[in-house]
Backbone as numpy.savetxt, mean C-alpha at the origin, in Angstrom:
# Nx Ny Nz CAx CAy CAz Cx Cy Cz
-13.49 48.20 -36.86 -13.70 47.92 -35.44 -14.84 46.94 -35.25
-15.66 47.01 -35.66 -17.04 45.96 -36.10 -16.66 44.94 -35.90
-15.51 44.87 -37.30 -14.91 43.09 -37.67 -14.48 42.26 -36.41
-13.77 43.60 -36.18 -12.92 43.17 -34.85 -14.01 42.56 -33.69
-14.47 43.65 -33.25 -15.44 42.85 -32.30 -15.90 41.69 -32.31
-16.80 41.92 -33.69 -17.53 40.64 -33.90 -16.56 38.46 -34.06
-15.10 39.04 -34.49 -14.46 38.10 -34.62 -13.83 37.74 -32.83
-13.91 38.98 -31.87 -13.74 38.52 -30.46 -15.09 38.34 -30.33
-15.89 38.50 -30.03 -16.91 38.06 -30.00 -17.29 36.43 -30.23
-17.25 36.05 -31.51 -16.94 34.74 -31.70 -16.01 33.80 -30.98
-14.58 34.34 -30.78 -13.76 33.65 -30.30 -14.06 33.25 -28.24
-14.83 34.42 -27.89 -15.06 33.96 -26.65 -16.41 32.92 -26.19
-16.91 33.34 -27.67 -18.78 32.29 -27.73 -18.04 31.03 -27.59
-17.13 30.72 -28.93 -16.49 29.62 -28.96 -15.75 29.18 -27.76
-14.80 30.04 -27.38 -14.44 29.71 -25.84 -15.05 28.85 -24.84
-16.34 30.14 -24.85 -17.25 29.25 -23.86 -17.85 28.04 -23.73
-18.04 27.95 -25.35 -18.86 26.43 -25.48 -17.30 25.25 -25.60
-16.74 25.85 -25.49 -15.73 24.63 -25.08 -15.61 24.01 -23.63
-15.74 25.65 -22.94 -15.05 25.45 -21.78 -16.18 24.82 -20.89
-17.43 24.91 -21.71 -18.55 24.33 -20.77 -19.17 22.93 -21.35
-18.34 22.86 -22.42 -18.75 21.16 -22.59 -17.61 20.48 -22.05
-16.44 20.70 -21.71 -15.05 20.42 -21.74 -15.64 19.91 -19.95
-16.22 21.23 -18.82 -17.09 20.96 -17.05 -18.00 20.04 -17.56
-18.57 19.77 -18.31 -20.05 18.98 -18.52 -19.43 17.78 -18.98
-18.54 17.35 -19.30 -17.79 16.10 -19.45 -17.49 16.07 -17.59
-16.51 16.62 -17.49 -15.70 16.67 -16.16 -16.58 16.48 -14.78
-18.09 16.30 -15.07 -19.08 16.66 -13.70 -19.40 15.60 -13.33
-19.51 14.50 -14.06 -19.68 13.31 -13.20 -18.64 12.70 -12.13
-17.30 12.60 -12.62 -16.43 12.29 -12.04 -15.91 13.56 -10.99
-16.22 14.68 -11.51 -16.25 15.92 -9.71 -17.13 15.58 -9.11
-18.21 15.05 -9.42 -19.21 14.41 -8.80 -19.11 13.22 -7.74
-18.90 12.47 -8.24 -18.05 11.11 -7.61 -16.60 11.41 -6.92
-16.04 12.32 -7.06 -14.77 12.43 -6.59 -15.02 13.00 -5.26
-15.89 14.47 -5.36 -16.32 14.73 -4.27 -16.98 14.47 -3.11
-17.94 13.37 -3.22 -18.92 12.58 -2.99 -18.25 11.35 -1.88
-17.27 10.90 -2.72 -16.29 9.78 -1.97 -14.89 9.91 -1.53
-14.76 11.15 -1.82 -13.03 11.37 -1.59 -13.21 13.03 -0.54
-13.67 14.57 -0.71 -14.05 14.96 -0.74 -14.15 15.27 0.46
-15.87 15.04 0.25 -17.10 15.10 1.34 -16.20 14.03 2.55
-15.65 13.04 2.68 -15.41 12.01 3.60 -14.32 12.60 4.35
-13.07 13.32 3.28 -12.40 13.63 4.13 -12.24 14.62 4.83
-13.49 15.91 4.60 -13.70 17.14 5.53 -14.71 16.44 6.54
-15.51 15.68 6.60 -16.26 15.00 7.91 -15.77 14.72 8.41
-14.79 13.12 8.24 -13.60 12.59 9.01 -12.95 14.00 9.69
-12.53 14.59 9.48 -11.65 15.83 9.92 -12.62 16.51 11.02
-13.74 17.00 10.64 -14.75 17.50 11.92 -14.96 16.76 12.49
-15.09 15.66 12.53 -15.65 14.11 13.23 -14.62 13.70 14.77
-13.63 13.77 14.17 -12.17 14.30 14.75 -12.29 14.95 15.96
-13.30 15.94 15.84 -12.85 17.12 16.61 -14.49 17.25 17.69
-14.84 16.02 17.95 -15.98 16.06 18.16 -16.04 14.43 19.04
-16.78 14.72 20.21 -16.77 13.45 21.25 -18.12 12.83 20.52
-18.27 11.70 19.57 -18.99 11.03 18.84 -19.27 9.29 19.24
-19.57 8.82 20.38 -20.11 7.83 20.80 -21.61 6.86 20.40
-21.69 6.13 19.64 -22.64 5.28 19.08 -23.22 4.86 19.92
-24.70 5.51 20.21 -25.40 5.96 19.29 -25.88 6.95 19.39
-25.22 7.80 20.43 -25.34 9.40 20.46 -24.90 10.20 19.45
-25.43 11.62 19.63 -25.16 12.33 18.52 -23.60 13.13 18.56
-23.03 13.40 17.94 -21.66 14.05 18.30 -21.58 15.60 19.20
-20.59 15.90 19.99 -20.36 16.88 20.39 -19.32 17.28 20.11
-18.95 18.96 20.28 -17.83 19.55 19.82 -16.73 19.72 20.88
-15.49 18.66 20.64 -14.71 19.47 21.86 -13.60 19.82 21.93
-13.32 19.92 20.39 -11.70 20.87 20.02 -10.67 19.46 19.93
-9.73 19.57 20.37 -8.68 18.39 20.18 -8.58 17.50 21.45
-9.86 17.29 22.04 -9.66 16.41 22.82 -8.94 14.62 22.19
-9.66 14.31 20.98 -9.37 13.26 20.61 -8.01 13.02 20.29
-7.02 14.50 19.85 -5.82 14.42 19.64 -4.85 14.04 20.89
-5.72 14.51 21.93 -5.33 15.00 23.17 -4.60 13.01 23.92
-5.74 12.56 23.83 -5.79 11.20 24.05 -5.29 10.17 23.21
-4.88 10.67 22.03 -3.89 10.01 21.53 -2.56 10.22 21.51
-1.82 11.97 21.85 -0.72 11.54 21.71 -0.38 11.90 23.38
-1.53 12.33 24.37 -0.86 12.89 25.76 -1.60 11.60 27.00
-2.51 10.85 26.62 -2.82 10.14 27.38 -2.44 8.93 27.64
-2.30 8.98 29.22 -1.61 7.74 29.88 -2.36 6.40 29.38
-3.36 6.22 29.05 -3.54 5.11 28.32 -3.53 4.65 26.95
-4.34 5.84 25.93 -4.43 5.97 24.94 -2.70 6.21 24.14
-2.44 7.01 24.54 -0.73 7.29 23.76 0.00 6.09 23.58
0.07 5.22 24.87 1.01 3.95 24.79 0.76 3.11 23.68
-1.22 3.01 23.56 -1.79 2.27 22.01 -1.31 2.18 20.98
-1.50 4.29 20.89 -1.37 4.44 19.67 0.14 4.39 19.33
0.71 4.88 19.80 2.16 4.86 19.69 2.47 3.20 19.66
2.11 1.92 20.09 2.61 1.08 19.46 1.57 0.48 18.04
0.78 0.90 17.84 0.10 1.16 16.33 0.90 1.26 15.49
1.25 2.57 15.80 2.01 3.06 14.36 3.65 2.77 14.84
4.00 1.83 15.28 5.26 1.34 15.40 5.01 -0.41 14.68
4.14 -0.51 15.08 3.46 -1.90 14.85 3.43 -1.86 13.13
2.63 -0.58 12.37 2.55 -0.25 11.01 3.73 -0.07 10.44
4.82 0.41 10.90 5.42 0.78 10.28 6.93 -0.65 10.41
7.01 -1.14 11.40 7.45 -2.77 11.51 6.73 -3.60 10.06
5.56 -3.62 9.91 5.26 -4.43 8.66 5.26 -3.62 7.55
5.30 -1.98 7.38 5.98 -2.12 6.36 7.43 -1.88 5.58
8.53 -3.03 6.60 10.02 -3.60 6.59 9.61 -4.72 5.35
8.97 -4.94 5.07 8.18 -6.07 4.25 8.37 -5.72 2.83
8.15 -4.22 2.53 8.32 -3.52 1.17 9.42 -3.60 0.58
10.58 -3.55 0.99 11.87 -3.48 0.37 12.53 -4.81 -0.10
11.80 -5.89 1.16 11.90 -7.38 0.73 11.33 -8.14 -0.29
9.92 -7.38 -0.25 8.54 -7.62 -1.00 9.69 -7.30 -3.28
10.00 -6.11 -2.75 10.39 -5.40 -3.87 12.01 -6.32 -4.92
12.49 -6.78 -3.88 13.65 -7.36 -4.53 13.35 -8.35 -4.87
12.47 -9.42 -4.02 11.81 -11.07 -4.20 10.95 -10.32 -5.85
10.49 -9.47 -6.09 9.87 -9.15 -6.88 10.69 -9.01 -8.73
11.26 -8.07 -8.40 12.24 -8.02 -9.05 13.33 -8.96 -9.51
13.41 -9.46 -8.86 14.37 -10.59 -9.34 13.60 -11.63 -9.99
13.07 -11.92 -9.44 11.88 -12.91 -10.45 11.30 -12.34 -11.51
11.16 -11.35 -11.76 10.69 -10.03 -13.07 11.59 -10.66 -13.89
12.82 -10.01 -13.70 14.19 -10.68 -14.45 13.96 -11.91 -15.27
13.83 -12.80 -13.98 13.71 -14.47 -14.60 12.41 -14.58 -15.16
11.45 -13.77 -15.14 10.55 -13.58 -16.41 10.15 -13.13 -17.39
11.40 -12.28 -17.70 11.86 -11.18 -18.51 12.24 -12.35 -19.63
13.09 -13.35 -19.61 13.49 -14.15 -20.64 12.70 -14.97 -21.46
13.22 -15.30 -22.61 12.53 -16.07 -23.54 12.44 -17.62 -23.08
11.97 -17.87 -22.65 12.06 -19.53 -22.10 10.38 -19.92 -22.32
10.46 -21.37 -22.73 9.33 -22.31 -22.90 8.19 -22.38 -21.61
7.25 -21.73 -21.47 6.31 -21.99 -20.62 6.02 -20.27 -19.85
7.13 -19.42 -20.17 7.13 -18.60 -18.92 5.62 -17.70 -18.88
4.93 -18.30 -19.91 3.60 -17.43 -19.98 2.85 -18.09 -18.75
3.16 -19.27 -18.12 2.19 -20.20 -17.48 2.88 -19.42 -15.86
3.78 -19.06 -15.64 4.91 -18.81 -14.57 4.07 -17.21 -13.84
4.53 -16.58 -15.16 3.65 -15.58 -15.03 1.94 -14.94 -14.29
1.47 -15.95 -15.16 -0.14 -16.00 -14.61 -0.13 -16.72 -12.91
0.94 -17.24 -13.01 0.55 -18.35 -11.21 1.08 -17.22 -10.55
2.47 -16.90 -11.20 2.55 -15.63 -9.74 1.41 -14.24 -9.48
0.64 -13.86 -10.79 -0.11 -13.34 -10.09 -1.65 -13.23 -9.99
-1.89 -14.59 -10.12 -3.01 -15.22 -8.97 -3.41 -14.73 -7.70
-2.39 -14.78 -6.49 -2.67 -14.38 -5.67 -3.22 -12.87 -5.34
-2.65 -12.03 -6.12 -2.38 -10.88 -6.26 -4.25 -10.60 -6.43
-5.29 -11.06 -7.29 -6.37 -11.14 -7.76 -7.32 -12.01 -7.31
-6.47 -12.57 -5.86 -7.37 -13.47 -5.25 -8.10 -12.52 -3.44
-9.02 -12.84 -3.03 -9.71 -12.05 -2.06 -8.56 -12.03 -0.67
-8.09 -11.12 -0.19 -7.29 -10.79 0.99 -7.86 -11.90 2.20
-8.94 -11.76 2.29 -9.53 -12.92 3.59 -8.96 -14.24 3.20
-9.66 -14.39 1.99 -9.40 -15.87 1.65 -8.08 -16.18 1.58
-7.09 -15.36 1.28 -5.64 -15.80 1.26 -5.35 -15.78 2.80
-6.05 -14.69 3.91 -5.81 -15.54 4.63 -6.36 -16.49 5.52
-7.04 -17.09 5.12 -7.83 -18.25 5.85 -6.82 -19.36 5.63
-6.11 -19.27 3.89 -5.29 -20.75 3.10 -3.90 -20.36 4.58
-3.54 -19.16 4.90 -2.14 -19.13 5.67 -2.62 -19.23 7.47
-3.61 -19.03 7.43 -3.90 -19.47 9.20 -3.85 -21.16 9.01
-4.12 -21.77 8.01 -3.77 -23.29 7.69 -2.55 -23.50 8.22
-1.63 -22.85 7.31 -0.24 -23.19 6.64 0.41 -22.89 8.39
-0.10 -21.56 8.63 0.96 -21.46 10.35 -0.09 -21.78 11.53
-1.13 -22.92 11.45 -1.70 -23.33 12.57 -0.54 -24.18 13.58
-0.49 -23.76 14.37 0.55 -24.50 15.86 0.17 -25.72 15.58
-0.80 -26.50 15.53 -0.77 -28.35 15.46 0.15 -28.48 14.71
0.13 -29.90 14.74 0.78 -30.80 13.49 1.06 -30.47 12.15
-0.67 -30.54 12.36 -1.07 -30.81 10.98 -1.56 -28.86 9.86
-0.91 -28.15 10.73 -0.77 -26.63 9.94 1.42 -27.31 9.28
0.83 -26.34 7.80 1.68 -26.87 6.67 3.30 -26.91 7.13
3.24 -25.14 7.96 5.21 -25.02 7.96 5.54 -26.14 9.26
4.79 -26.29 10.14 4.52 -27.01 11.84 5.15 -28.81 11.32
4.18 -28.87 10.11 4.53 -30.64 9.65 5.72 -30.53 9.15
6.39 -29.83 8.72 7.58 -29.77 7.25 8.57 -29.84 9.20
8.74 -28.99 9.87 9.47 -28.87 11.08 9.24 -29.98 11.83
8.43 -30.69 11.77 8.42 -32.06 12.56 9.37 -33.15 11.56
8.65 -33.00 10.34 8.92 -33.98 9.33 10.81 -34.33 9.51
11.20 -32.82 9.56 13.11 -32.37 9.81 12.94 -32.63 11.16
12.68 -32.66 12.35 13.33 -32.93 13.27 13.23 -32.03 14.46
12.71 -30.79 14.12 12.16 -29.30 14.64 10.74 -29.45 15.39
10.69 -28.53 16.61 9.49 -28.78 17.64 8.69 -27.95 16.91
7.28 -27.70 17.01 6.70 -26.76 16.12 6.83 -25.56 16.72
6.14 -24.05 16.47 6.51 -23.23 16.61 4.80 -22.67 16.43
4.73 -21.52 17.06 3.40 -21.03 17.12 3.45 -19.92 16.78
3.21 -19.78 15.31 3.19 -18.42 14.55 2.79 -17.47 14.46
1.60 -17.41 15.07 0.71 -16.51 15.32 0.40 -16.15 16.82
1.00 -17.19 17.65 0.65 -16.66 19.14 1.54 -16.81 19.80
2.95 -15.88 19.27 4.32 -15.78 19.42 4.05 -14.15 19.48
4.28 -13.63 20.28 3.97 -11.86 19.91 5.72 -11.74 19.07
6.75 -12.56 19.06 8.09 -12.21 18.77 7.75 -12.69 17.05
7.26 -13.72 16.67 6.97 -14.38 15.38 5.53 -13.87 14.79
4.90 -13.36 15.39 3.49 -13.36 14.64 3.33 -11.93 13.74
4.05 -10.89 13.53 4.38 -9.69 12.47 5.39 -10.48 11.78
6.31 -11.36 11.65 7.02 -11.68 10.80 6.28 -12.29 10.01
5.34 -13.55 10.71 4.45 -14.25 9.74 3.71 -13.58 9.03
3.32 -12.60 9.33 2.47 -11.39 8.71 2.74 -11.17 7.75
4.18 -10.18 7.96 4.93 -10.12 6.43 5.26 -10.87 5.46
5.69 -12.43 6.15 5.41 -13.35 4.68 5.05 -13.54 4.20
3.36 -13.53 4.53 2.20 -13.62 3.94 1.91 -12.84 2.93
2.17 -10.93 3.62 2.05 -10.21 2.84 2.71 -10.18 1.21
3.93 -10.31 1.44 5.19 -10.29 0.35 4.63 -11.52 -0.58
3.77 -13.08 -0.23 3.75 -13.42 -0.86 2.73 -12.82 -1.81
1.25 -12.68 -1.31 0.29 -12.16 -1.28 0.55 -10.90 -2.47
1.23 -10.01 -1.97 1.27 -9.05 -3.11 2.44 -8.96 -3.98
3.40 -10.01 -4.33 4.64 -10.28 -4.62 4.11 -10.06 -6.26
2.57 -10.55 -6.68 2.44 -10.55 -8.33 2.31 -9.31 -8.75
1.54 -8.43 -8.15 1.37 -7.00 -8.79 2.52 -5.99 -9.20
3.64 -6.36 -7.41 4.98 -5.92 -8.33 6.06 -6.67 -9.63
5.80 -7.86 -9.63 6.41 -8.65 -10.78 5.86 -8.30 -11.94
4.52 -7.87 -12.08 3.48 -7.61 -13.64 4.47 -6.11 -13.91
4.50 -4.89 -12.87 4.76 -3.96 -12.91 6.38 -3.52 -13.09
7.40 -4.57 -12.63 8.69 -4.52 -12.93 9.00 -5.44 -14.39
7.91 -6.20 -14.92 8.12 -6.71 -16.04 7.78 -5.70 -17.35
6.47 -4.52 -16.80 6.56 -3.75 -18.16 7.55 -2.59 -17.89
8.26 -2.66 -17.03 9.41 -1.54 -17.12 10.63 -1.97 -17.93
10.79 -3.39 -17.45 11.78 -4.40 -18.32 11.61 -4.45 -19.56
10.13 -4.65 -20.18 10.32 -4.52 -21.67 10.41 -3.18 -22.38
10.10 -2.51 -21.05 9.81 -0.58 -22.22 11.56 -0.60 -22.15
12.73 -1.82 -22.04 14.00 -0.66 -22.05 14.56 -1.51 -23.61
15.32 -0.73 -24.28 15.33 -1.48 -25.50 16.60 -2.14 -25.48
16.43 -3.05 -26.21 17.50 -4.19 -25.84 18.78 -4.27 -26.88
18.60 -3.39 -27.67 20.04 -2.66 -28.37 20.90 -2.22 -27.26
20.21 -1.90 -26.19 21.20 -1.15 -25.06 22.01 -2.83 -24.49
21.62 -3.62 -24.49 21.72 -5.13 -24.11 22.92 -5.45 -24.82
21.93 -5.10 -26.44 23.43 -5.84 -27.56 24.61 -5.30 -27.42
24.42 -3.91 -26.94 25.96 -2.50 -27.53 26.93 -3.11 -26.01
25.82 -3.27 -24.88 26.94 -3.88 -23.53 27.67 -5.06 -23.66
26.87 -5.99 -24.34 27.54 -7.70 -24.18 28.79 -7.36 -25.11
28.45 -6.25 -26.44 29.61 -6.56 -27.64 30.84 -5.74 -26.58
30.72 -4.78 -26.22 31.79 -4.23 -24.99 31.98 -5.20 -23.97
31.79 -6.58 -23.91 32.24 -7.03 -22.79 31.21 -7.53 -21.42
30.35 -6.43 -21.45 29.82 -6.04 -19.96 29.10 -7.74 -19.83
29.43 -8.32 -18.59 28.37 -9.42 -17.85 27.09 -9.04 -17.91
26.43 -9.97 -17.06 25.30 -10.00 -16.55 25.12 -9.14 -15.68
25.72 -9.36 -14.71 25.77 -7.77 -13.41 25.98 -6.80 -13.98
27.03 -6.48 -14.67 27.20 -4.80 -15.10 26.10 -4.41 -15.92
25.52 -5.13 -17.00 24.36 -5.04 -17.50 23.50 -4.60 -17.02
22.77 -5.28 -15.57 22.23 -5.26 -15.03 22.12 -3.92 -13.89
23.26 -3.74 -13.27 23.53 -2.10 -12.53 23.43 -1.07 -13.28
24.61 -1.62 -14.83 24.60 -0.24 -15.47 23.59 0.39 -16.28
22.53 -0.58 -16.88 21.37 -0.04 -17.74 20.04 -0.35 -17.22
19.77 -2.18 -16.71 18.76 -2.06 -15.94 18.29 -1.44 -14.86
18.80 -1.38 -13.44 18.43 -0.74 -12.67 18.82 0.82 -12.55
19.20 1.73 -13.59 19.11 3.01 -13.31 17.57 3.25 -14.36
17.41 2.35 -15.68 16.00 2.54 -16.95 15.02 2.32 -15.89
15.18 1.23 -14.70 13.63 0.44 -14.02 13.68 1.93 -12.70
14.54 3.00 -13.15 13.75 4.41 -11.62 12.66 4.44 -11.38
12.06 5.18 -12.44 10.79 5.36 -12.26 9.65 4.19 -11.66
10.12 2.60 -12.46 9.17 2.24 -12.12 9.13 1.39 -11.10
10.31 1.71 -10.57 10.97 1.04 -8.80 10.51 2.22 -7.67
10.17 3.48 -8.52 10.29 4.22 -7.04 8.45 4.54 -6.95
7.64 3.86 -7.95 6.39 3.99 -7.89 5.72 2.86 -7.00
6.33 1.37 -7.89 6.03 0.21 -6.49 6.81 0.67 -5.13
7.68 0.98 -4.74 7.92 2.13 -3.14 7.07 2.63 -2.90
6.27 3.69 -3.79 5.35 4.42 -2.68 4.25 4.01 -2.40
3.73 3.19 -3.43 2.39 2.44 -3.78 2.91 0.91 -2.44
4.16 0.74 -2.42 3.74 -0.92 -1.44 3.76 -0.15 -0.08
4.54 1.54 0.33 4.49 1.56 1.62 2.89 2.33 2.03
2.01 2.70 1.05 1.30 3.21 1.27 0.08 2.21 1.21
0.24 0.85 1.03 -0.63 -0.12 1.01 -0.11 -0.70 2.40
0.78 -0.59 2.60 1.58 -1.68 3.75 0.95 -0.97 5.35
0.83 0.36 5.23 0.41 1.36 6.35 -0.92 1.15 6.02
-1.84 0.70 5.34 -2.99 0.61 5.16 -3.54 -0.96 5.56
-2.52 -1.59 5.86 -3.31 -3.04 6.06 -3.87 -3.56 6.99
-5.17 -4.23 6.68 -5.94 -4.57 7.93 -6.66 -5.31 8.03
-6.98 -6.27 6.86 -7.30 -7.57 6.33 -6.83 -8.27 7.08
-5.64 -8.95 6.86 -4.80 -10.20 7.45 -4.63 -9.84 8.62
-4.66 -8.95 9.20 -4.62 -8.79 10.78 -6.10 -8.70 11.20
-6.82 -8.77 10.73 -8.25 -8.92 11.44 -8.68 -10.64 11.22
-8.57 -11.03 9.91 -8.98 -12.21 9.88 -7.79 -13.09 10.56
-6.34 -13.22 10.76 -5.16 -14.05 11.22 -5.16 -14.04 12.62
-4.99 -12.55 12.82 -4.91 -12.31 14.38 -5.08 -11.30 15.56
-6.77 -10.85 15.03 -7.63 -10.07 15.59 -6.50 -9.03 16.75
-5.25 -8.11 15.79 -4.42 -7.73 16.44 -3.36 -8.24 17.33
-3.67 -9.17 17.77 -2.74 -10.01 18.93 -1.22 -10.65 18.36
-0.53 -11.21 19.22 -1.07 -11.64 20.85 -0.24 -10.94 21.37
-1.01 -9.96 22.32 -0.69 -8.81 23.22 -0.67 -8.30 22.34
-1.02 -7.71 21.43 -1.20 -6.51 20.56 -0.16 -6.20 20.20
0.52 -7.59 19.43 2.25 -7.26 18.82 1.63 -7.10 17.43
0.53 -7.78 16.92 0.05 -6.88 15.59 -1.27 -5.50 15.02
-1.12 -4.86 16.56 -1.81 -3.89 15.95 -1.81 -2.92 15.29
-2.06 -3.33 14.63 -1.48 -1.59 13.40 -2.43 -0.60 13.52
-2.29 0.95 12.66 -3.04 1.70 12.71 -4.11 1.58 12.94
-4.31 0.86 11.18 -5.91 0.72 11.06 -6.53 -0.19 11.79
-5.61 -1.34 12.21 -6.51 -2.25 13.27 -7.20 -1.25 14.38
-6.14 -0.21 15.16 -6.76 0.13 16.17 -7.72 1.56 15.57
-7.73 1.91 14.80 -8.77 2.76 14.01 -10.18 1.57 14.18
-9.83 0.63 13.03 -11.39 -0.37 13.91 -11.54 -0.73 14.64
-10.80 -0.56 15.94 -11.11 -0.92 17.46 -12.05 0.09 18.19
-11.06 1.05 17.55 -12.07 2.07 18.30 -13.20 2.57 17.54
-13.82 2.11 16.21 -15.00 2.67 15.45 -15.71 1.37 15.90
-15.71 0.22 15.72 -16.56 -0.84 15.79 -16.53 -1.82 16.62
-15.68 -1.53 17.63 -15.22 -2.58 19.08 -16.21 -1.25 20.01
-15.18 0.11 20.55 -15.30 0.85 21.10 -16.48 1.91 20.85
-16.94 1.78 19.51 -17.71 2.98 19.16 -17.42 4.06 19.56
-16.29 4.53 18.89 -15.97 5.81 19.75 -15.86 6.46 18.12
-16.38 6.52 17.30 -16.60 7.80 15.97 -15.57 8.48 16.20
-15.65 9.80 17.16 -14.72 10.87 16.93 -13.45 10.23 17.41
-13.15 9.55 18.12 -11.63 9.39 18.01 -11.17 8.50 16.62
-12.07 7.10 16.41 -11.43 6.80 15.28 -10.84 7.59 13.82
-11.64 8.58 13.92 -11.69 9.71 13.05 -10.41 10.51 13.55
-10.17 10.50 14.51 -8.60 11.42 14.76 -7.71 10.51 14.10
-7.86 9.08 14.27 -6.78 8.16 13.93 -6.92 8.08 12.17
-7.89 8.57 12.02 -7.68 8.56 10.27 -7.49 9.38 9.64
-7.85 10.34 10.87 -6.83 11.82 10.16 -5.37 11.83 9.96
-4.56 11.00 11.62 -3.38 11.17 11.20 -2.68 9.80 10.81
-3.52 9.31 10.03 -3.00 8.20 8.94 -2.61 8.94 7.65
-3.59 9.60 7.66 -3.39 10.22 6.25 -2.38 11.43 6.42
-2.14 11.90 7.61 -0.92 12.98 7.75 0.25 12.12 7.46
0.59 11.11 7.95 1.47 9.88 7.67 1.96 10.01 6.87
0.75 9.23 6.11 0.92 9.09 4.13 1.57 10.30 3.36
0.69 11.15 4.00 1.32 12.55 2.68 2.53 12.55 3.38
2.72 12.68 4.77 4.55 13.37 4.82 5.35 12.08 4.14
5.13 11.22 4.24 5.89 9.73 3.96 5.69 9.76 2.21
5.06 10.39 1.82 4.91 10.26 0.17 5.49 12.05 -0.23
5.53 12.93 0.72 5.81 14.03 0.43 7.42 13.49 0.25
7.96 13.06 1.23 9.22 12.63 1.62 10.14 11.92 0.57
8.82 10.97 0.12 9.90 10.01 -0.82 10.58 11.00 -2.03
9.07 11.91 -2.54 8.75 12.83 -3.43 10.35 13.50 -3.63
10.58 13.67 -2.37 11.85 14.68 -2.77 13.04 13.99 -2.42
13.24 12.90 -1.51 14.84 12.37 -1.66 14.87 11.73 -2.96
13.75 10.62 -3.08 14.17 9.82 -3.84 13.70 9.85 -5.52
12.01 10.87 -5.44 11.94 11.23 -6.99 13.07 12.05 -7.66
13.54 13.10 -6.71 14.28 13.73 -7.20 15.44 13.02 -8.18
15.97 11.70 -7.84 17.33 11.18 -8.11 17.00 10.38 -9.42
15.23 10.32 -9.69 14.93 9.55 -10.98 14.65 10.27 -12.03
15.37 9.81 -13.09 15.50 11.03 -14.23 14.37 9.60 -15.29
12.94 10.81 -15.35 12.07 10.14 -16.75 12.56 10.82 -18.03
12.20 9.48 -19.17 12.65 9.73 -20.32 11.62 9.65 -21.30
């Protein structure tokens, strides 16, 4: 009985000093996790719930802030075209995803240079969001002399005002976007392309199969997984954008591009209104999870990993 003990004994000493160097690794990053992920999003959440005007101190007043976003005659109409506004640009993802993909493809092949093809498409991707768009308030300035305005004169076409079109100025948006983040999904549909092995390639062509059947029957069921990850990752960036609409078109014109987060910074740093912006970032993030809960189950479900 001794032995015994003494050998549990050991086994739980040992235990322990695992299990507490194993937290003592793990504490910096609970540290940091909590700190920035955490702590922000139980404040945001009380913050919420609290009439918080800059540079007063906050008060508590239950769901008033909810109250005024989805029941008030002024506030509701906002927000409600916010997140109609967000969810209009991100129609951009599915376009974003095929322009992507298909060019993956055409860089999937062995051809002379395609290392140089590669790196240009994703440039942008690694270049600063403002600055890309400062180069496209160029490209769709109404004069002349903005890039698409000259090419439409050059043909024969009156110019067109891209940005202070409330009917054209979310489309321009999205082009921008799609080009803008078009490299990160091409890098990401190219290592799905090489993880599939290309015996599966040889065994189709010697049966016959084209290019298309090839392509339906082995590529796009092998690229699931890594088609339904750029999905959740571009709609959950796409509901997050607020760059190019602050620097292009400070929401406008008539507030055909305000998205969430635009009017989240309207009301934190236009309005100073703390506790409501804080309602609006609460239910951004209710958004996200049902919209990622969602995909989770129609569409993870249908992707079989190998």
């Amino acid at each position: 009985m001794t032995a015994l003990a003494r050998q549990r004994g050991n086994w739980w000493h040992r235990w322990g000093e695992e299990t507490l160097s194993a937290y003592l690794f793990l504490l910096p990053s609970i540290v940091i996790f909590a700190t920035f992920v955490f702590f922000p999003l139980f404040f945001s959440f009380y913050a919420s719930l609290t009439h918080w005007n800059l540079p007063f101190k906050p008060s508590f007043t239950g769901l008033e802030n909810y109250h005024y976003l989805f029941t008030d005659e002024i506030g509701a109409p906002e927000f409600f075209r916010s997140i109609r506004n967000s969810f209009y640009y991100a129609l951009g993802v599915p376009l974003n995803m095929g322009i992507s993909l298909a060019i993956a493809v055409l860089l999937n092949q062995r051809l002379r240079g395609v290392s140089l093809f590669r790196t240009a498409y994703f440039l942008p991707t690694i270049t600063s969001t403002a600055a890309i768009s400062v180069i496209w308030l160029w490209i769709y300035h109404p004069a002349d002399y903005g890039l698409l305005n000259s090419i439409l004169l050059k043909l024969g076409f009156s110019p067109l005002r891209w940005l202070r079109d409330p009917h054209l100025a979310m489309p321009a948006l999205i082009l921008m976007g799609i080009w803008h983040g078009m490299g990160y999904n091409i890098v990401i549909f190219l290592a799905g392309l090489q993880s599939i092995p290309t015996t599966l390639y040889e065994a189709a062509e010697i049966d016959g199969a084209g290019g298309w059947a090839r392509f339906w029957r082995i590529t796009w069921p092998l690229l699931g997984p890594t088609t339904f990850y750029v999905l959740v990752i571009g709609i959950i960036n796409s509901l997050k954008a607020f760059t190019q609409m602050h620097v292009m078109t400070e929401g406008g014109p008539l507030g055909a591009t305000t998205t969430i987060t635009y009017y989240l910074y309207q009301q934190a740093f236009e309005n100073f209104a703390m506790g409501r912006a804080s309602a609006v970032a609460c239910v951004l993030f209710v958004i996200l999870f049902i919209l990622t809960l969602i995909q989770f189950k129609v569409v993870g479900s249908r992707i079989h990993y190998e």
